[in-house]
C-alpha positions as CSV (number, residue, x, y, z in Angstrom):
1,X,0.0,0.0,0.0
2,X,1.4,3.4,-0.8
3,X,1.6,5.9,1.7
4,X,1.3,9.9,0.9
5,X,3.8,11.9,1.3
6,X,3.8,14.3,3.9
7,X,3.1,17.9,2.5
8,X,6.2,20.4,3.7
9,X,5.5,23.8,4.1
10,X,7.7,26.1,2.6
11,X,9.0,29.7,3.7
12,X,7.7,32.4,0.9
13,X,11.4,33.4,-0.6
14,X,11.8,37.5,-1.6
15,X,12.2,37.7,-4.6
16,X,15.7,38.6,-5.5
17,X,15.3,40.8,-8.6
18,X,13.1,43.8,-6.7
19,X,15.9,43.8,-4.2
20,X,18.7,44.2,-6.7
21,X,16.9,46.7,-9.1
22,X,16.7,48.9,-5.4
23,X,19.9,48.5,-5.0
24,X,21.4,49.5,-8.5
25,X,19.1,52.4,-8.4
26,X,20.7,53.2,-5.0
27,X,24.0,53.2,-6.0
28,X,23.6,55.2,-9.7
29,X,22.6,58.0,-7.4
30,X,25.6,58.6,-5.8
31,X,28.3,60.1,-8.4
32,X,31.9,58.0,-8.3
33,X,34.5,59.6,-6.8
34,X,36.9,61.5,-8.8
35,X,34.6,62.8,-12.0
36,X,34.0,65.7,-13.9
37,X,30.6,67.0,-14.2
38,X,29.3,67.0,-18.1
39,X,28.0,70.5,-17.5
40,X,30.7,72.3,-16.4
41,X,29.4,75.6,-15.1
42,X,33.2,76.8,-15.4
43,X,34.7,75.5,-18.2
44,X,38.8,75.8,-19.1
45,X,39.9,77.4,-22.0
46,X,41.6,75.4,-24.7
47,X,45.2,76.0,-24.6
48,X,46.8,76.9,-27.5
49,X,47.8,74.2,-29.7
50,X,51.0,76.0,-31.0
51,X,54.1,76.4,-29.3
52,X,55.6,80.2,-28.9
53,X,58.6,77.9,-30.3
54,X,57.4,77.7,-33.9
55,X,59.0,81.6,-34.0
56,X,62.7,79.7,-33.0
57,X,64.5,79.4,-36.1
58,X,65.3,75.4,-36.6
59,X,67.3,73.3,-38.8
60,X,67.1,74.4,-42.7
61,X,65.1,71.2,-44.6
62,X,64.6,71.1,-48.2
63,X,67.1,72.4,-51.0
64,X,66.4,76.2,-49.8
65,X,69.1,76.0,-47.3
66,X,67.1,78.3,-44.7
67,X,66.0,77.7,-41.5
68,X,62.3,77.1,-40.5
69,X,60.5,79.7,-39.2
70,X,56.9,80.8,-38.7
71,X,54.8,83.2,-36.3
72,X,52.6,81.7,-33.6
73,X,49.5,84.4,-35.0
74,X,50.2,82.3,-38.7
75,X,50.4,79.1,-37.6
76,X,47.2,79.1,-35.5
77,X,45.2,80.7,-38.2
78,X,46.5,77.8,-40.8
79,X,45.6,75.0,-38.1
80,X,42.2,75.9,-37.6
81,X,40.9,76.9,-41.2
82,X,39.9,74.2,-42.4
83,X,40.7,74.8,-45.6
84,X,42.5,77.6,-47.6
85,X,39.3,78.3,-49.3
86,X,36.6,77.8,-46.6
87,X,36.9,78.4,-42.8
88,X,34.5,75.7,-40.7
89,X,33.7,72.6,-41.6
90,X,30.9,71.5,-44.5
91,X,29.6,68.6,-42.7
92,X,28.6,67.1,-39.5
93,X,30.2,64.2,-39.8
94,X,34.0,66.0,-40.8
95,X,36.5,66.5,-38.0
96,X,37.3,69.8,-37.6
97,X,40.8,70.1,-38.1
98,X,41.6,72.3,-35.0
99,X,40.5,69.4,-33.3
100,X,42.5,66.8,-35.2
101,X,45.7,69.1,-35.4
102,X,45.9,68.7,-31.7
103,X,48.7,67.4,-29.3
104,X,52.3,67.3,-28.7
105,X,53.0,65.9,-32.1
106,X,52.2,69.2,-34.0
107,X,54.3,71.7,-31.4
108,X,56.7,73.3,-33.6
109,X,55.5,72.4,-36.7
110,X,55.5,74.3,-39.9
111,X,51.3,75.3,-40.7
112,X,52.4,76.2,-43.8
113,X,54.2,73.0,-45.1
114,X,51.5,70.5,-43.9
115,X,48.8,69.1,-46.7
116,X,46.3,71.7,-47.3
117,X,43.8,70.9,-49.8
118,X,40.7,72.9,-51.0
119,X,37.4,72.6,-50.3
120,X,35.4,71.0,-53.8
121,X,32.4,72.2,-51.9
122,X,33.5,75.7,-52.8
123,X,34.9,74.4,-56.1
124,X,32.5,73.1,-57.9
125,X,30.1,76.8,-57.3
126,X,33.3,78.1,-59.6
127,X,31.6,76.3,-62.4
128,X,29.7,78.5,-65.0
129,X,26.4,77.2,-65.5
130,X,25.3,75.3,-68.8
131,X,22.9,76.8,-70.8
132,X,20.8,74.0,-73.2
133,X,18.0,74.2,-75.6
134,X,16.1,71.1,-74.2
135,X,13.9,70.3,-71.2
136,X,15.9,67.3,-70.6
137,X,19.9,66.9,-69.9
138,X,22.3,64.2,-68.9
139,X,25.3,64.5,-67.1
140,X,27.8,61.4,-66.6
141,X,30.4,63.7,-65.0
142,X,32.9,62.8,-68.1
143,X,32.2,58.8,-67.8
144,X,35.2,56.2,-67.3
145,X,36.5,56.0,-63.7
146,X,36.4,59.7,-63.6
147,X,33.0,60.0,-64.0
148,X,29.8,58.5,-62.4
149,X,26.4,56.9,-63.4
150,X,24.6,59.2,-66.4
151,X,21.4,60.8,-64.6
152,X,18.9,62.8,-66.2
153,X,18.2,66.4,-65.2
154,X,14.8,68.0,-65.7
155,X,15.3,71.7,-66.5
156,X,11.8,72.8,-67.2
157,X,11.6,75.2,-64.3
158,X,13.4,78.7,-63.7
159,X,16.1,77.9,-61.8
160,X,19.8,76.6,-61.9
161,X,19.7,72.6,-61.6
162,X,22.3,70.8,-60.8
163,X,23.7,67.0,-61.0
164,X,23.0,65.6,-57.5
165,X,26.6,63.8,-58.2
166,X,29.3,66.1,-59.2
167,X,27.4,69.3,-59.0
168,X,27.8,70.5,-62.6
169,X,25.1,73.7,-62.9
170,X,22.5,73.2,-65.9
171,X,19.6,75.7,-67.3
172,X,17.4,76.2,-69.7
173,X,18.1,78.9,-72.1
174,X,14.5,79.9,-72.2
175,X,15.0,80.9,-68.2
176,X,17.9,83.2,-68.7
177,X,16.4,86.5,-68.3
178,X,14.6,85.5,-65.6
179,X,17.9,84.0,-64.0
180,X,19.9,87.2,-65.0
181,X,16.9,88.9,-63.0
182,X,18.2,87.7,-59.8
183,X,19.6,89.7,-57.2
184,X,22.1,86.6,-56.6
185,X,22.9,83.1,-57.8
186,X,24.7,79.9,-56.4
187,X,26.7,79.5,-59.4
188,X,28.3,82.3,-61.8
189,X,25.9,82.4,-65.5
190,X,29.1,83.0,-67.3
191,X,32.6,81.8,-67.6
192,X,34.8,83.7,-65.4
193,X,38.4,82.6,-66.3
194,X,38.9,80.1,-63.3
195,X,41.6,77.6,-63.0
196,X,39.3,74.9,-61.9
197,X,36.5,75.1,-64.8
198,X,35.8,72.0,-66.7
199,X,34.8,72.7,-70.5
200,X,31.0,71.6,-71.1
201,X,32.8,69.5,-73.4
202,X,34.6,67.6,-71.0
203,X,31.8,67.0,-68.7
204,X,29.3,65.3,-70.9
205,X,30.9,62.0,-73.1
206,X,29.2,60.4,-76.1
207,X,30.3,56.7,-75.5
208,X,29.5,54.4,-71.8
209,X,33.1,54.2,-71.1
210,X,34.7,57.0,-72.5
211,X,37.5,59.2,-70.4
212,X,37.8,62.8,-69.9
């Protein structure tokens, strides 16, 4: 014959997980030891990434035989332009180069020799814009590995469109007055002589593959 087991009572356990949600919440009250505050009601100034030394003449480099020298007032203004042809940054994902340009490893360093390239987003509003006949253009930005995928621009309306890939400016020739009108534009209506301009024949290729 079976018997039945006895029935056991059991003590009600806590459970565990209000007790340590209590206790994290406790202890994220109380700052650690040591920190800074994010919201520094005093905050330091940024020292001044170049050294007075960058006035001290150093050993000549280079086949001019003359020792390197720059002012401090130079040197700070080339490190934190961004570029030569723009001054802050284009983008919100760019690092702004007085940030970058930071530390001991740029103290007494020449500004003026270090790699300095020009904004294109300041370029490419150098180009004159390209006045067609048609309400429809294509620009391949001179095709070949140069170049990028041929779009198609719509023109129809009175204003200066441009190709959402290199930026080349297009119009329609019918609009012109009424561009001319303007008080301003984002793009000069007429060659100006710069270095940088690409010929309309240059920016537009016949064949898939073709090279500028």
């Amino acid at each position: 014959m079976l018997r039945q087991a006895p029935l056991r009572l059991r003590a009600p356990i806590a459970p565990a997980s209000r007790t340590f949600v209590r206790a994290v919440s406790n202890s994220s009250q109380v700052p650690p030891t040591g920190t800074v505050p994010a919201n520094d009601p005093n905050p330091k100034d940024a020292a001044q990434n170049v050294s007075s030394t960058n006035a001290t003449p150093t050993s000549a480099m280079g086949a001019t035989g003359e020792a390197l020298i720059e002012s401090v007032e130079q040197a700070e203004e080339l490190r934190t332009q961004q570029a030569p042809n723009r001054k802050a940054i284009w983008s919100r994902s760019q690092q702004p180069r007085e940030r970058a340009m930071a530390g001991p490893r740029f103290e007494q360093t020449i500004m003026a020799d270090q790699p300095r390239p020009h904004a294109a987003i300041d370029l490419i509003h150098k180009q004159p814009v390209r006045w067609v006949n048609s309400r429809m253009v294509s620009c391949d930005g001179g095709g070949g590995p140069l170049g990028h995928p041929r779009i198609f621009i719509n023109v129809d309306k009175p204003k200066i469109c441009w190709c959402t890939y290199c930026g080349l400016p297009f119009a329609h020739e019918h609009h012109r007055k009424h561009i001319e009108s303007l008080p301003s534009t984002s793009y000069p209506l007429e060659s100006t002589g710069q270095p940088g301009e690409v010929e309309p024949s240059q920016s537009i290729t016949n064949k898939p593959l073709e090279q500028r």
